[in-house]
N, C-alpha and C positions, 0 to 999 in steps of 0.2 A: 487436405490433399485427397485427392481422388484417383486411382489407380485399377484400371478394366484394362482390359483384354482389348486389342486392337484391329478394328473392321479393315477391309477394303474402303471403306468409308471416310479410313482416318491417315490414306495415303498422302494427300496434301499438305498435311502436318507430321506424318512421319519421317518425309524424303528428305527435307530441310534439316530436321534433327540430326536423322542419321550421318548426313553429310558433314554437320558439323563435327559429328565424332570424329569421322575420317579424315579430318582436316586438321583438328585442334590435337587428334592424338593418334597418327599413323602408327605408333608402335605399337598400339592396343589390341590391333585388329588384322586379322589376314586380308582382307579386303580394302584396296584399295580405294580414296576418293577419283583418282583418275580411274580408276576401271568405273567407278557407279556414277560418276556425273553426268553420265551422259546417255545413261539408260533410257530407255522410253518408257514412259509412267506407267505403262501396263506391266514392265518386271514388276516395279515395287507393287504393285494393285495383287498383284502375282505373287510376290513373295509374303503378304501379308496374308493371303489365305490359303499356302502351301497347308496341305493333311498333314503334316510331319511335327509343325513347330505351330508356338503361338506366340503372339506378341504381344506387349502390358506397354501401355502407355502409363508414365505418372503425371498427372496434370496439376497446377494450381490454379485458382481461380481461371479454369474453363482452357488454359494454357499448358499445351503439352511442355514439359520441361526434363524428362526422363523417357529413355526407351531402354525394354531385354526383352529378350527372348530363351525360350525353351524350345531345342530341338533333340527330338526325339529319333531313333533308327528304326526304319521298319525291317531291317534285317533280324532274321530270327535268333542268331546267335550275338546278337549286340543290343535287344530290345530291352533289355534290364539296364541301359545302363544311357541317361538322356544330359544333355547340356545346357547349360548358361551362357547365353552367344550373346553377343549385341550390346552390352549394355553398355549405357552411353547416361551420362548426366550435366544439364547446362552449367557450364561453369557459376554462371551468377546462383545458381539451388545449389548447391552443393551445399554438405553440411546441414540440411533440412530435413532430411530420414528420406527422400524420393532415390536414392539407391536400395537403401532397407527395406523401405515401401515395394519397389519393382521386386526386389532377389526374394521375400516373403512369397509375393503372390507365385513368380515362378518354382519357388518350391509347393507352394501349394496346388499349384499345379500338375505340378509332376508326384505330385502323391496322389492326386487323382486319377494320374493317367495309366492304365493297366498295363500291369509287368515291369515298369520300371522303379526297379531299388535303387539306383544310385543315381547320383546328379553329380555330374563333373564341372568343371570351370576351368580355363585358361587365365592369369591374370600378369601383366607386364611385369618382371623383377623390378622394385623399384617404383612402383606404384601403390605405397602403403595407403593410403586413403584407402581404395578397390577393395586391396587386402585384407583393409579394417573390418571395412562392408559384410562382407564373407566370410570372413573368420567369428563373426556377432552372430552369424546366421547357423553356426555349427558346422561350415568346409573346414577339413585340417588338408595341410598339405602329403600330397605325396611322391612329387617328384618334381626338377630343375632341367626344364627341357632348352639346353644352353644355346643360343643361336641361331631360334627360334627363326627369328625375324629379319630379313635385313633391308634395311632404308638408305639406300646410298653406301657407303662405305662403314657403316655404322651396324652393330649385331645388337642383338636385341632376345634375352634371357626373358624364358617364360616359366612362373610356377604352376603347377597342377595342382587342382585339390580338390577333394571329393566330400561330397555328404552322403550318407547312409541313409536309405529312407525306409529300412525295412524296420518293422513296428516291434520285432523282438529286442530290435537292440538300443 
């Protein structure tokens, strides 16, 4: 498995992916698949080389099969403190370490990136796989944000949970 950092380059294989997150699992994500299907390929060309965040593909054999993301705040009073957005893993890999593989590199990321000690995450109540993922990685929870989400008549419980990324602790 191979897992880099995602170009502008690798929007024809990210947009597909992402879609399918949005499709196969609307209550994962604040973002709609009806708000992004119908973007013009320059958002996504765009949103993969925003200054803020960065994007990991995880690939097998040359096949993108995982995507996250790390977004970060340039706000000065919220710069310590960046996110695990996006991530998304093909149903058929699941179970392969390409979620472990993606949340690694974005933690390693984000300890790279200057000022920022914490990494937060959103993860669907209810979606223990995710959970599992992140909680192997060193997130513990810290809060039950109830109602998060809503899909039709149906509400949607999100956990928080944070990793510590400052080196004293």
């Amino acid at each position: 498995m191979d897992v880099r950092r995602l170009t502008s380059g690798d929007a024809d294989a990210y947009r597909p992916m992402r879609l399918r997150g949005l499709q196969e699992h609307p209550e994962a994500f604040a973002a709609s698949f009806e708000e992004e299907r119908d973007e013009a390929p320059e958002k996504v060309v765009e949103r993969l080389g925003y200054p803020h965040a960065a994007t990991f593909g995880a690939f097998i054999d040359g096949q993108l099969v995982g995507i996250g993301s790390l977004a970060c705040n340039p706000r000065p009073k919220l710069k310590h403190r960046a996110m695990v957005v996006a991530m998304y893993v093909a149903r058929e890999y699941q179970g392969r370490g390409a979620g472990q593989a993606l949340v690694s590199a974005i933690v390693q990321q984000a300890r790279a990136t200057d000022g920022v000690e914490d990494l937060t995450l959103a993860v669907t109540v209810g979606n223990e796989a995710a959970r599992a993922v992140y909680q192997k990685a060193g997130f513990e929870r810290y809060s039950i944000d109830p109602r998060l989400f809503r899909i039709g008549d149906r509400y949607y419980d999100v956990e928080w949970m944070i990793l510590s990324l400052q080196k004293d602790e």
